[in-house]
GUTI-132531 format. One record per residue (C-alpha): residue number from 1; residue in one letter; chain; z negated, x, y negated. Coordinates in Angstrom, 2 decimals. Each point is the difference from the previous one (the first is absolute). Example, Ala and Ser with C-alpha at 12.3 -4.5 7.8 and 13.67 -1.06 7.14 Angstrom:
residues 2
[r 1 "A" "A" [-7.80 12.30 4.50]],
[r 2 "S" "A" [0.66 1.37 -3.44]],
END
This chain:
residues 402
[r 1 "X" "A" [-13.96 73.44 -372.23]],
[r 2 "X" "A" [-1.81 -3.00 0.57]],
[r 3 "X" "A" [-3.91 0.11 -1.01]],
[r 4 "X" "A" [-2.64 -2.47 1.69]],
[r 5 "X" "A" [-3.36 -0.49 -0.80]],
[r 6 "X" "A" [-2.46 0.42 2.52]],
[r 7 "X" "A" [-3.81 -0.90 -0.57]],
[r 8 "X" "A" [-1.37 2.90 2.32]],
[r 9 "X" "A" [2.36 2.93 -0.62]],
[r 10 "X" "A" [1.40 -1.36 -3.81]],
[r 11 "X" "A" [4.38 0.40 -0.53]],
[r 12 "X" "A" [1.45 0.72 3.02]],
[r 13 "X" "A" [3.67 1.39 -0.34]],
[r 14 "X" "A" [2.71 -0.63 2.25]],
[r 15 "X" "A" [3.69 1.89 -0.17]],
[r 16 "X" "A" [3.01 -2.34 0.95]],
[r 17 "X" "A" [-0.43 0.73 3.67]],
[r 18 "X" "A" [-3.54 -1.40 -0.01]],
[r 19 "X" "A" [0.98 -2.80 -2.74]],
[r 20 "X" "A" [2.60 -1.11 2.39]],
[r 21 "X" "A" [-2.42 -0.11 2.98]],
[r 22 "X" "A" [-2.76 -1.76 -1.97]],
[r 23 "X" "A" [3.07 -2.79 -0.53]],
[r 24 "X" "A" [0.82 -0.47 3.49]],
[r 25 "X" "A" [-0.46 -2.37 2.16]],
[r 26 "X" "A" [-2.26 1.97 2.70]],
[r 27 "X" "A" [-2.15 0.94 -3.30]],
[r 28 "X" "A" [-0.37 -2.88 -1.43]],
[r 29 "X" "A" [-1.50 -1.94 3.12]],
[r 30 "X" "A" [-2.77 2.24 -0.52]],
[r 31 "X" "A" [-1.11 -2.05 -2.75]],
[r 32 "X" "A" [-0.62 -2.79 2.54]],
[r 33 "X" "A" [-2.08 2.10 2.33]],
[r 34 "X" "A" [-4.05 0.43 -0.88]],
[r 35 "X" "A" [-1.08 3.04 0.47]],
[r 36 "X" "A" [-3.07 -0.86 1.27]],
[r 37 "X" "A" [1.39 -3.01 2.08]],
[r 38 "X" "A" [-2.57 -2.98 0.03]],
[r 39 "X" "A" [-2.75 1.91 -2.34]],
[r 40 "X" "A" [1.34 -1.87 -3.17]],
[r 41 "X" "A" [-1.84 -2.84 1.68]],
[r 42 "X" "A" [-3.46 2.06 0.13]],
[r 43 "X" "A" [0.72 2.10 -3.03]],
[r 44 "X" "A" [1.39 -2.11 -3.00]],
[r 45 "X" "A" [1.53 2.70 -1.34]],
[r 46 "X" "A" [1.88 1.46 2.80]],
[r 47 "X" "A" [3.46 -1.55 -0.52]],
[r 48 "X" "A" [1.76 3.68 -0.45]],
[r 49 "X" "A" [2.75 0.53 2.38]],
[r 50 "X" "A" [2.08 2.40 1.60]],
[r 51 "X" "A" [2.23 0.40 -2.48]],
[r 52 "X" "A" [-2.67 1.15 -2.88]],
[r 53 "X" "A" [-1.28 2.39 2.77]],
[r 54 "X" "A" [3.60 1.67 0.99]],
[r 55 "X" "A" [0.13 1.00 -3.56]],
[r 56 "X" "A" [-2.66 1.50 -0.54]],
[r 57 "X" "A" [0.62 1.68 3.36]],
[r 58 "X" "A" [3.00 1.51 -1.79]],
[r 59 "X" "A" [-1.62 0.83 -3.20]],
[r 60 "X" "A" [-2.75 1.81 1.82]],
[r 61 "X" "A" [3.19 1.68 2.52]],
[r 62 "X" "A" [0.84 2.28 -3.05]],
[r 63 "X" "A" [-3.25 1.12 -1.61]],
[r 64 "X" "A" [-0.69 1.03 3.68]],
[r 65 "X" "A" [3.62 1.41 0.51]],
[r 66 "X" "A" [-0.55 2.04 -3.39]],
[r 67 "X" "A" [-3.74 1.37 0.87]],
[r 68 "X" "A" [1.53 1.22 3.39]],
[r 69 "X" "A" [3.03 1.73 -2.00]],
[r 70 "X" "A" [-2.14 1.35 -2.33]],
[r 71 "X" "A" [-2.38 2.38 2.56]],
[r 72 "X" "A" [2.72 -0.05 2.51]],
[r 73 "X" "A" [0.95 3.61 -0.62]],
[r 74 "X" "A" [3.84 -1.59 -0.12]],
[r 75 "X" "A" [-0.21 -1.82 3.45]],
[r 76 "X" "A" [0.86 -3.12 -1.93]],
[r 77 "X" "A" [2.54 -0.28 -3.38]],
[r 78 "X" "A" [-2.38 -1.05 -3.48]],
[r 79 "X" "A" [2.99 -1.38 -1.86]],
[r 80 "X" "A" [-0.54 -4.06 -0.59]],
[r 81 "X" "A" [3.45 -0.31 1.33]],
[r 82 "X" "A" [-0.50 1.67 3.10]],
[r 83 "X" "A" [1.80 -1.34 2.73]],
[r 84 "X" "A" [-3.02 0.32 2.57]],
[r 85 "X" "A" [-2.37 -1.79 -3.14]],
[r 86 "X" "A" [2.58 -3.08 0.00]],
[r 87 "X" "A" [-0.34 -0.15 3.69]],
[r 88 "X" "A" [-3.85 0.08 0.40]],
[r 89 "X" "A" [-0.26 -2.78 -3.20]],
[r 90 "X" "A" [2.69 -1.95 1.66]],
[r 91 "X" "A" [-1.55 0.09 3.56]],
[r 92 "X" "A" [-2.86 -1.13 -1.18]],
[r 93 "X" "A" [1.39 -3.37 -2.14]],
[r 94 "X" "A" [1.56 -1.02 2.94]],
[r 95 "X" "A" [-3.20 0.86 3.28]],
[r 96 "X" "A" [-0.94 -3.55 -0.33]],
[r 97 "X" "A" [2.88 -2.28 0.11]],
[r 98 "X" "A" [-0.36 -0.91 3.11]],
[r 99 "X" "A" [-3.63 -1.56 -0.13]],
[r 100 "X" "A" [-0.05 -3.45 1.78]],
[r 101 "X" "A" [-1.28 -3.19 -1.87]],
[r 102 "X" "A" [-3.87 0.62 -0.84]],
[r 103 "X" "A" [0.66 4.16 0.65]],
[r 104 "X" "A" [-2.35 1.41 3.14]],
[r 105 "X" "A" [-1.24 -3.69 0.89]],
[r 106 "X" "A" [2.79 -1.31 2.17]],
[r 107 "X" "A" [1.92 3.65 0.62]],
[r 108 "X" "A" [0.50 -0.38 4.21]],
[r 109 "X" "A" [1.88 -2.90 -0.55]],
[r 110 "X" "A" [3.62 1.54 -0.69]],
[r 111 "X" "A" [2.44 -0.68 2.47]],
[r 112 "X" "A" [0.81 2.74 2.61]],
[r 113 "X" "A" [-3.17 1.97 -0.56]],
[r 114 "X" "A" [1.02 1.26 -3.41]],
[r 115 "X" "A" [-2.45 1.25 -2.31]],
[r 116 "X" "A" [0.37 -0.25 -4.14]],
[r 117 "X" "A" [0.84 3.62 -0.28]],
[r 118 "X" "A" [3.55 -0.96 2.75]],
[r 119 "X" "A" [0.34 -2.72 -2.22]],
[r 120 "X" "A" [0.20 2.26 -2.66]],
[r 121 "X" "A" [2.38 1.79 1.19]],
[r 122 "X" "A" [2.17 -3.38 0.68]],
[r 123 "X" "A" [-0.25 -0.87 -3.66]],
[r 124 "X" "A" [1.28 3.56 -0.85]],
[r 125 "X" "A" [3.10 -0.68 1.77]],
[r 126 "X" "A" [1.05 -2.73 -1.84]],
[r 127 "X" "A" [3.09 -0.38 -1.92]],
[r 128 "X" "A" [-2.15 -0.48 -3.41]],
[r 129 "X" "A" [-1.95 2.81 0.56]],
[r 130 "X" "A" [3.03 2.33 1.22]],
[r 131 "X" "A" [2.13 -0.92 -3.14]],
[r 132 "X" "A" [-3.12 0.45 -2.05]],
[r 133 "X" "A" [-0.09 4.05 0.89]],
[r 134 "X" "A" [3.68 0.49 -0.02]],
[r 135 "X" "A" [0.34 -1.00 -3.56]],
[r 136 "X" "A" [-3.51 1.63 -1.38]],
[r 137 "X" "A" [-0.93 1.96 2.55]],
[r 138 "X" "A" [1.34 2.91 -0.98]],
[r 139 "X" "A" [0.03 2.04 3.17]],
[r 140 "X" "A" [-2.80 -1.63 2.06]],
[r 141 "X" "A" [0.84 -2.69 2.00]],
[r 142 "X" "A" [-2.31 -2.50 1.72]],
[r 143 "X" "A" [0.24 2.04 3.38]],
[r 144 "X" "A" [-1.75 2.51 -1.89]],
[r 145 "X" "A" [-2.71 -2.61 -0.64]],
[r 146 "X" "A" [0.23 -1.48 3.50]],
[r 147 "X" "A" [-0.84 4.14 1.36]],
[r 148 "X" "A" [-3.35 0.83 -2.43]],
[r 149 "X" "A" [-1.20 -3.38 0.82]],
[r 150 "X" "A" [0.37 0.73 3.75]],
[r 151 "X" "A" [-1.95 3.30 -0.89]],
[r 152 "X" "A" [2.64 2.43 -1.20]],
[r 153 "X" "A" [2.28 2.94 1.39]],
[r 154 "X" "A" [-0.58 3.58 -0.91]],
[r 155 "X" "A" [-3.17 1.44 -1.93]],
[r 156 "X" "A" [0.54 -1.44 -3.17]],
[r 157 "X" "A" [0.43 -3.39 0.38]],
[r 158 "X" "A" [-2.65 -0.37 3.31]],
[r 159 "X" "A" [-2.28 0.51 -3.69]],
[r 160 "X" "A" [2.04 -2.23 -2.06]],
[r 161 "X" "A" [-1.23 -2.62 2.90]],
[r 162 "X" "A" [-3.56 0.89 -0.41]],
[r 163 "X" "A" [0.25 -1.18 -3.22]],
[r 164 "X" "A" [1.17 -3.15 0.97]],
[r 165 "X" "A" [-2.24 -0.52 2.90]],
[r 166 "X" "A" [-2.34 2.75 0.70]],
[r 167 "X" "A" [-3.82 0.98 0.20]],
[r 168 "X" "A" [0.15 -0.27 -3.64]],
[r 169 "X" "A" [2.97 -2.19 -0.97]],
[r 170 "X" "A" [0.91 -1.93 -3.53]],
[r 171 "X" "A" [-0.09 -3.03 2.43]],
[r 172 "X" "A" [-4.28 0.42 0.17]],
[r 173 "X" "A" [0.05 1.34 -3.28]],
[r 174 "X" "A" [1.27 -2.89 -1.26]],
[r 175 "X" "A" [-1.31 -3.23 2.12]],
[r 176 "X" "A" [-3.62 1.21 -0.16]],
[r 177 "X" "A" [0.45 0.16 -4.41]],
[r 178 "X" "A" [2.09 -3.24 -0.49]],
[r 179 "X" "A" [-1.76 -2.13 2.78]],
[r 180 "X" "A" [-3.56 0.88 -1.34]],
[r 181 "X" "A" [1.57 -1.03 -3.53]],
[r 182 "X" "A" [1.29 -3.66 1.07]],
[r 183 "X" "A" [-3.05 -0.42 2.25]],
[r 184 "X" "A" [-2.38 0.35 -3.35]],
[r 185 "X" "A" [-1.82 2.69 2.15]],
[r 186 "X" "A" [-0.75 3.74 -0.25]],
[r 187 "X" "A" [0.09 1.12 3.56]],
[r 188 "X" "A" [3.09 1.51 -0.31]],
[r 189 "X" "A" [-0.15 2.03 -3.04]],
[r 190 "X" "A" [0.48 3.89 0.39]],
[r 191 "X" "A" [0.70 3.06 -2.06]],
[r 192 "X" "A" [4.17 -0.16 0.20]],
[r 193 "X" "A" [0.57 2.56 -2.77]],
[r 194 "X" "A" [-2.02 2.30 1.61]],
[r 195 "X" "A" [1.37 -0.41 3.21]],
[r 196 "X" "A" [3.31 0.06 -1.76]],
[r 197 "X" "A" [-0.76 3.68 -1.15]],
[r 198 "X" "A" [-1.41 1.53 3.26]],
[r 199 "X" "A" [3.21 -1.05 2.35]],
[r 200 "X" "A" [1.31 3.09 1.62]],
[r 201 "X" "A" [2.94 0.02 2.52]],
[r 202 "X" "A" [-1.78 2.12 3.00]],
[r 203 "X" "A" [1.61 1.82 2.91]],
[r 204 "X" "A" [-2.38 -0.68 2.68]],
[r 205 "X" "A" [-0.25 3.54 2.00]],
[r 206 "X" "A" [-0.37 -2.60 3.25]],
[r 207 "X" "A" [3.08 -1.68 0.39]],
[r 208 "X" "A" [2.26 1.80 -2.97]],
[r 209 "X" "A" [0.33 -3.28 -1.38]],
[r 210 "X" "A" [-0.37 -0.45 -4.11]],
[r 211 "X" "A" [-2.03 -2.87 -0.97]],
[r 212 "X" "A" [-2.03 -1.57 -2.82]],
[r 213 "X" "A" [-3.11 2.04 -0.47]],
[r 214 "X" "A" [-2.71 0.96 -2.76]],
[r 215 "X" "A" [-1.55 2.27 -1.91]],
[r 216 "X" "A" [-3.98 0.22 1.02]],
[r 217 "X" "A" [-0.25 -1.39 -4.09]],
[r 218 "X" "A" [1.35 -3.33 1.46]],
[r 219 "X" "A" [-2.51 -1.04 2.76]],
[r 220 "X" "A" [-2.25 -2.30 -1.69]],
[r 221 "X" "A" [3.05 -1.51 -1.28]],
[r 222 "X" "A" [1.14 -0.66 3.67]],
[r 223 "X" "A" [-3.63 -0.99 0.82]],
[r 224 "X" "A" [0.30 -2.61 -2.76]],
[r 225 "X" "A" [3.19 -1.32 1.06]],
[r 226 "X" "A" [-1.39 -0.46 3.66]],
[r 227 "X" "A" [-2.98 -1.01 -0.88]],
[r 228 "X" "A" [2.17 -2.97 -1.96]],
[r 229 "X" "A" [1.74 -0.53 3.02]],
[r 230 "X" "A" [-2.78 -0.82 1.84]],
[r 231 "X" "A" [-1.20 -2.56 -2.33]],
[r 232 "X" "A" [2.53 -1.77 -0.27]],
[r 233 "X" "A" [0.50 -0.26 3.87]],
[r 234 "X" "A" [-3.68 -0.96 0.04]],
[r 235 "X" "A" [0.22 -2.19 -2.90]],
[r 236 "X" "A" [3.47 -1.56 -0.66]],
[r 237 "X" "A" [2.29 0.72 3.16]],
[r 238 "X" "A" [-2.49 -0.79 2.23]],
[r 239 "X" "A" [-1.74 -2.95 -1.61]],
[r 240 "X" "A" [-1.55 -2.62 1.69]],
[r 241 "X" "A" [1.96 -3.26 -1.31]],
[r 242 "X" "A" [3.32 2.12 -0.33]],
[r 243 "X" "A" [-0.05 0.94 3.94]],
[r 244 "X" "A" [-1.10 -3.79 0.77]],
[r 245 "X" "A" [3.37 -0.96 -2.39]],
[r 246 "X" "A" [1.99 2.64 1.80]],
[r 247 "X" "A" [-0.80 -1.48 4.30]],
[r 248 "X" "A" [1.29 -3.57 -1.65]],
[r 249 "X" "A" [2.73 0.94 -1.06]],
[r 250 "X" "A" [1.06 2.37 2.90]],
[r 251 "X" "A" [-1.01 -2.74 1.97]],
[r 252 "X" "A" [1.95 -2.57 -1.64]],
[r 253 "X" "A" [2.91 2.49 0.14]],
[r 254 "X" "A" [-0.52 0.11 3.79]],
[r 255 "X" "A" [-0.04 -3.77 0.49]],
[r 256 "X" "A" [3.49 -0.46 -1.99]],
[r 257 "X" "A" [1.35 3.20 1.82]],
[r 258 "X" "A" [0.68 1.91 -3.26]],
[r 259 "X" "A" [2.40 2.54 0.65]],
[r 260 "X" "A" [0.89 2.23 -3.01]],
[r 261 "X" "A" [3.85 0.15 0.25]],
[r 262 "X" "A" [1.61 3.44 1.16]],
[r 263 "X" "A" [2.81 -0.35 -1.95]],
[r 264 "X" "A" [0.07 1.38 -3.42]],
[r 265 "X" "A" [1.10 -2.44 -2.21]],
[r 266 "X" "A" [-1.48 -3.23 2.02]],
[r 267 "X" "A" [-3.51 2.23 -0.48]],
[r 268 "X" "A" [0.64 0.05 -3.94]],
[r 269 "X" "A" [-0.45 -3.88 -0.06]],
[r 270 "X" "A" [-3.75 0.45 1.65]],
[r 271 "X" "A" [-3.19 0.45 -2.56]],
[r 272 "X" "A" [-3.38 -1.44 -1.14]],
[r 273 "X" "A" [1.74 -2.54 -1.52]],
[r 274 "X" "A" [2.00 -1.05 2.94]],
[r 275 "X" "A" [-2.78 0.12 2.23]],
[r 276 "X" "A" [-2.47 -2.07 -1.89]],
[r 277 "X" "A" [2.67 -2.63 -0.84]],
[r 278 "X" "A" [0.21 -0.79 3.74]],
[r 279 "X" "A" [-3.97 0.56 0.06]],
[r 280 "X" "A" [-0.27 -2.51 -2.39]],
[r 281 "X" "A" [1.74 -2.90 2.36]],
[r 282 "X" "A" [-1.38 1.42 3.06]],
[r 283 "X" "A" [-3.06 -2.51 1.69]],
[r 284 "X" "A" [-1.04 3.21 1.84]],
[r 285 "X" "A" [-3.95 0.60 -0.51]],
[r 286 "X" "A" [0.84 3.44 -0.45]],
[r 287 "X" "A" [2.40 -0.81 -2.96]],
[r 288 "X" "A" [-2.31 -2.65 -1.31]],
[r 289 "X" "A" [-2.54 2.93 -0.05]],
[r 290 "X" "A" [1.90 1.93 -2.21]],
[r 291 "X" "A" [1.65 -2.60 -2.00]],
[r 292 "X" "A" [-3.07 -1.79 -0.85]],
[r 293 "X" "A" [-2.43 3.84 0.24]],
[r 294 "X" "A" [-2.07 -1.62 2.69]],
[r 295 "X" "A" [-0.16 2.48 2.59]],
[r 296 "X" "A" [-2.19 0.01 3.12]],
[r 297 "X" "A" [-3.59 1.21 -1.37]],
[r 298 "X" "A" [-1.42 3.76 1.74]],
[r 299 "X" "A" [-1.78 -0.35 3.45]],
[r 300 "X" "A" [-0.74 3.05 0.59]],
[r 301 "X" "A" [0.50 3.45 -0.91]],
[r 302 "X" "A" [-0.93 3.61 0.81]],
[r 303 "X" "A" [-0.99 3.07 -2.23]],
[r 304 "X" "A" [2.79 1.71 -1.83]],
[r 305 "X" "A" [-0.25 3.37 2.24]],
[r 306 "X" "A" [0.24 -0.66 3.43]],
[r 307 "X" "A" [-0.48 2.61 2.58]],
[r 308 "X" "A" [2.87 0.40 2.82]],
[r 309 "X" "A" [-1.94 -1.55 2.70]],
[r 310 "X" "A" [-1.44 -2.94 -2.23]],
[r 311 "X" "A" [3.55 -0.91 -1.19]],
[r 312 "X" "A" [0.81 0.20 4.26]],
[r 313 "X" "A" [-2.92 -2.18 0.57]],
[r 314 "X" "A" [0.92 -2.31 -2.80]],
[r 315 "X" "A" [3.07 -0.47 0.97]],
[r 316 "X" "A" [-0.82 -0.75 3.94]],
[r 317 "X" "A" [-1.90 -3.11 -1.16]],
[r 318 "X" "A" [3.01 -1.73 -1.74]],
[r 319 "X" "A" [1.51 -1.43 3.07]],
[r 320 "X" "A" [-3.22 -1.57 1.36]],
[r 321 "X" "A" [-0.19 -1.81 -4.16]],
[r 322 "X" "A" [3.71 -1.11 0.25]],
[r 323 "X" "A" [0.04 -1.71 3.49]],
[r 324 "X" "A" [-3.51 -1.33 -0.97]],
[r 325 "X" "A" [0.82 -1.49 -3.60]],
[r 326 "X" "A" [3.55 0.06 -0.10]],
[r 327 "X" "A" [2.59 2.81 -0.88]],
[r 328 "X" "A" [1.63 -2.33 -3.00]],
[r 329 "X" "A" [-4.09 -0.49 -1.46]],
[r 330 "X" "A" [-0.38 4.12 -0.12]],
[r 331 "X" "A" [1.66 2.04 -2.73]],
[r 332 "X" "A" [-0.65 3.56 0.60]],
[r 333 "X" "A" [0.32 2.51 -2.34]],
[r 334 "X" "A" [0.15 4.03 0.30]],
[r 335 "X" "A" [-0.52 1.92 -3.09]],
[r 336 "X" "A" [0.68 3.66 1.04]],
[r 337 "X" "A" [0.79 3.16 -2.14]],
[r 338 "X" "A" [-0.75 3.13 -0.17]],
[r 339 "X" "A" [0.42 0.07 -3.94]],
[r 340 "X" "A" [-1.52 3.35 -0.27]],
[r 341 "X" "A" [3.00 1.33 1.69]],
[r 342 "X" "A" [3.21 0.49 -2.45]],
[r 343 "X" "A" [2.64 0.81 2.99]],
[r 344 "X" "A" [0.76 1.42 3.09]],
[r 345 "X" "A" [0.45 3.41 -1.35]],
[r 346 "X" "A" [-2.73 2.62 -1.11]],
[r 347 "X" "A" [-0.58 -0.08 -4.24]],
[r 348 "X" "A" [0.00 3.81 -0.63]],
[r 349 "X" "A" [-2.44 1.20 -3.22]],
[r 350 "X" "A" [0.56 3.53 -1.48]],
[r 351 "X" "A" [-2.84 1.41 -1.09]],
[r 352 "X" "A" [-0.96 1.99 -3.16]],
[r 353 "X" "A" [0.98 3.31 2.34]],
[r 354 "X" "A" [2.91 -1.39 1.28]],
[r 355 "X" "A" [-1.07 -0.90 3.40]],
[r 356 "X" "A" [0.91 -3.40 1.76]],
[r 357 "X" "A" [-2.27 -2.29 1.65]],
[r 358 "X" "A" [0.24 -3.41 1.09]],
[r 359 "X" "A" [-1.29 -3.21 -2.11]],
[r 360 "X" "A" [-2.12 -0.76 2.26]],
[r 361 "X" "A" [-2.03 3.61 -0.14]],
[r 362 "X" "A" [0.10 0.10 -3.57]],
[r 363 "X" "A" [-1.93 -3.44 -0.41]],
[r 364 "X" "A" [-3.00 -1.08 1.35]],
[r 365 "X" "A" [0.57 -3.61 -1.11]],
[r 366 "X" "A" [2.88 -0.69 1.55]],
[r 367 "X" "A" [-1.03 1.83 3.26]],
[r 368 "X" "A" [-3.06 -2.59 0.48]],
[r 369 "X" "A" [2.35 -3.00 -0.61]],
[r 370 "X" "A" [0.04 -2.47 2.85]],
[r 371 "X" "A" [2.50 -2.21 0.98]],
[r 372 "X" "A" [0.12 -3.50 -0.78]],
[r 373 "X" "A" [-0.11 -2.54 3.24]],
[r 374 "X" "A" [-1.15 -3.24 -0.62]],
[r 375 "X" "A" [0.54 -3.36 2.02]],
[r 376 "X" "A" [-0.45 -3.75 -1.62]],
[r 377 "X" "A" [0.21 -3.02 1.72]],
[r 378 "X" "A" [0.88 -2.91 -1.72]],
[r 379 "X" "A" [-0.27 -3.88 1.24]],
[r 380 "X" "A" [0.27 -3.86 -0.93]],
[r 381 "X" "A" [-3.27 -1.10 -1.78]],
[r 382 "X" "A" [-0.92 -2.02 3.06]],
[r 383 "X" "A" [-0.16 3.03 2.21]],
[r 384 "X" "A" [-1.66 2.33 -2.27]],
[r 385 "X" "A" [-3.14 0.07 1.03]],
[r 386 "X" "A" [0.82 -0.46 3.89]],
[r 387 "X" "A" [2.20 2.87 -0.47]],
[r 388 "X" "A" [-2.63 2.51 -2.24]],
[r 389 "X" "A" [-2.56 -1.06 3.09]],
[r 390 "X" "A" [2.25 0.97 2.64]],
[r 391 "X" "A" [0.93 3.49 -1.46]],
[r 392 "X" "A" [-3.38 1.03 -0.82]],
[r 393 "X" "A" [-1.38 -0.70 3.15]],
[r 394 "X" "A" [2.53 2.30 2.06]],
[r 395 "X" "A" [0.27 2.26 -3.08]],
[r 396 "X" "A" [-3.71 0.59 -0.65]],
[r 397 "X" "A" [-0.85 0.50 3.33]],
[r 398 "X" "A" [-0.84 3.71 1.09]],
[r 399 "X" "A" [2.93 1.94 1.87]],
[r 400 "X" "A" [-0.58 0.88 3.66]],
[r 401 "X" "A" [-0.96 3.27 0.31]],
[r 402 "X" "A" [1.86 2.44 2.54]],
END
C-alpha cells in the first residue's frame, strides 16, 4: 500500500494497481502539466499540476463510490475491495492523462482532431499501461477503464462514470478545493463532507437511468459548491492577465504550427516544460510576452453577463476592428460558462417524503444563476487607446430599433 500526503484531502492510499499507475510513465508527465496552465504567472502560488489533482480525483472516487454503496439499497457492492470500487478509483487516476502542455489552453491543437479524452484512450493502450493491469490488475483490465471513461455499458457502471465526470463529479469536487488552496483564495471553498453524506444513487423515473443524486439535506451544500464554481470562473479561470497570457501563447503556438503529436509515445515527450524551453528561444512577441510577463495591456472589455443579442452584436463589430487595426494587433478573448450548470443531465433531490424533483426546482439560487459571457480585447500599448476609442464608439452607440 503506498500512502501519499496530500495538503487538501491529507494520506491518500493507493493499492498496487494504483501504485503502479502513479509510477508510470503516462502518470508521471502529469507532474509537468499545471493545472491551471499559465495562472502560476498571475497567481504565485498556482504551480499544482495535474498530477496532484488526478489523485485527489481518486481519493475522492472512493468516499463517493462508498456513500453511493452505502444508500444504494445493494445496487452497488460496499466491500473496499469491490471490483466496481477499484474501477471507479482507477478511472478516475487515469481521466487526465491526456491533457496537452498548459491543460485547456492549447487543447485544438492535437493532430487529426483528437481531443485529450482520445488521447487518453491512446495512452491506455500502451504496452506500459497494458502490462501494468495484467500483473496487478487483478481482473480489470485497461479496456475496462477505456469503457467508463467513454461513459459506461449497463446501469451500473453508466453511474460509476458519473462519478468520474458527471453533474457532480470528484473531478469538480476536487479542482474547485485544491485550486482555491494554491491560488491563496477562498472562492472555491465548499461544504465536501456534507456533500459527501447526502450522495444518493437516483433512478430518474424519466429516462430509467441511475445517476448521482441527493437527499433535499444536501442542497445548500450543492449551492455552495456552485456558488464556488462560479467564483472561481469569475475570479481565477477567467482572470484578466491569465486570459491575456493564454491568446500569446495560443498565438505563438499558431505561428510555430504546434501540433500536439497523435502518437502516444511521441505525445509523452510534450509538457510545460517542453513548451517554455522552446518559448524561451523563440523572438516571437507572443513568446517574449510570456517569457518576459509582458502581455498586450486590456483595450476594451464588456460586462461579465452578456445577453444573446449583445454577444451577436459584439461579435459583428470584430471584423470591421481587425481589417482596420490589424488582425495580428487584436487578441480576443471569450470567457463563456455556464458554471451554474453541473452537466447535461438533470440532478435529482429526494425530498423528506420521498418525492424527486429536479436541482433546479429545489433551489432558488441556482435557478437565478446567469451564465457567464464576457469578451476582452487586448492590444500593443501603442494602439490602446485608438483601439478603446474605436470600440466604444460602435459599441456605445444605441441599437437600431425594428
Amino acid at each position: 500500500m503506498l500512502s501519499l500526503r496530500d495538503p487538501v484531502h491529507g494520506f491518500v492510499r493507493a493499492d498496487p494497481l494504483e501504485a503502479a499507475l502513479v509510477g508510470s510513465r503516462a502518470v508521471q508527465r502529469l507532474r509537468s502539466i499545471h493545472q491551471l496552465g499559465l495562472t502560476f504567472l498571475v497567481f504565485p502560488g498556482a504551480e499544482h499540476s495535474r498530477f496532484s489533482h488526478v489523485l485527489g480525483a481518486m481519493h475522492l472516487a472512493g468516499r463517493v463510490y462508498d456513500a453511493l454503496a452505502a444508500k444504494g439499497e445493494g445496487l452497488l457492492p460496499a466491500a473496499r475491495d469491490a471490483r466496481e470500487r477499484r474501477l471507479v478509483r482507477a478511472a478516475a487516476l487515469l481521466h487526465d492523462l491526456g491533457h496537452a502542455p498548459f491543460s485547456h489552453s492549447a487543447e485544438e491543437l492535437f493532430e487529426h482532431g483528437l481531443d485529450h479524452e482520445a488521447m487518453t484512450l491512446r495512452l491506455l493502450a500502451l504496452p506500459e499501461m497494458e502490462q501494468i493491469f495484467a500483473r496487478h490488475g487483478r481482473g480489470l483490465a485497461t479496456a475496462d477503464v477505456a469503457r467508463l471513461l467513454a461513459g459506461g455499458e449497463g446501469p451500473v457502471e453508466r453511474l460509476l462514470a458519473q462519478v468520474v465526470s458527471g453533474e457532480m463529479d470528484v473531478d469538480k469536487m476536487d479542482y474547485l478545493l485544491r485550486d482555491s488552496l494554491y491560488c491563496g483564495v477562498r472562492y472555491g471553498s465548499y461544504d465536501l463532507e456534507r456533500l459527501l453524506d447526502t450522495l444518493i444513487p437516483v433512478e430518474d423515473p424519466a429516462s430509467g437511468e441511475w445517476g448521482i443524486g441527493l437527499e433535499e439535506g444536501g442542497v445548500h451544500a450543492v449551492e455552495a459548491l456552485v456558488m464556488a464554481r462560479y467564483y472561481m470562473f469569475t475570479q481565477v479561470y477567467f482572470n484578466l492577465t491569465g486570459k491575456a497570457l493564454e491568446l500569446h501563447l495560443t498565438a505563438w503556438l499558431a505561428e510555430e504550427g504546434v501540433r500536439w503529436p497523435a502518437d502516444p509515445d511521441r505525445f509523452l515527450a510534450e509538457d510545460d516544460v517542453a513548451v517554455l524551453w522552446r518559448m524561451r528561444r523563440s523572438g516571437s512577441v507572443h513568446a517574449r510576452a510570456v517569457v518576459e510577463r509582458e502581455h498586450f495591456p486590456l483595450a476594451f472589455e464588456t460586462r461579465e453577463h452578456l445577453a444573446p443579442e449583445e454577444k451577436a452584436r459584439f461579435e459583428a463589430l470584430l471584423p470591421e476592428l481587425r481589417a482596420r487595426f490589424g488582425a495580428g494587433n487584436l487578441l480576443v478573448s471569450n470567457s463563456a460558462k455556464d458554471s451554474h450548470r453541473l452537466g447535461e443531465s438533470r440532478v435529482l433531490v429526494r425530498r423528506f417524503d420521498g418525492a424527486l424533483e429536479p436541482l433546479e426546482e429545489a433551489s432558488q439560487f441556482i435557478r437565478h444563476l446567469a451564465r457567464i459571457d464576457r469578451y476582452r480585447i487586448y492590444t500593443p500599448q501603442p494602439l490602446c487607446h485608438q483601439v478603446r476609442e474605436a470600440v466604444r464608439e460602435v459599441w456605445e452607440r444605441p441599437a437600431p430599433v425594428g
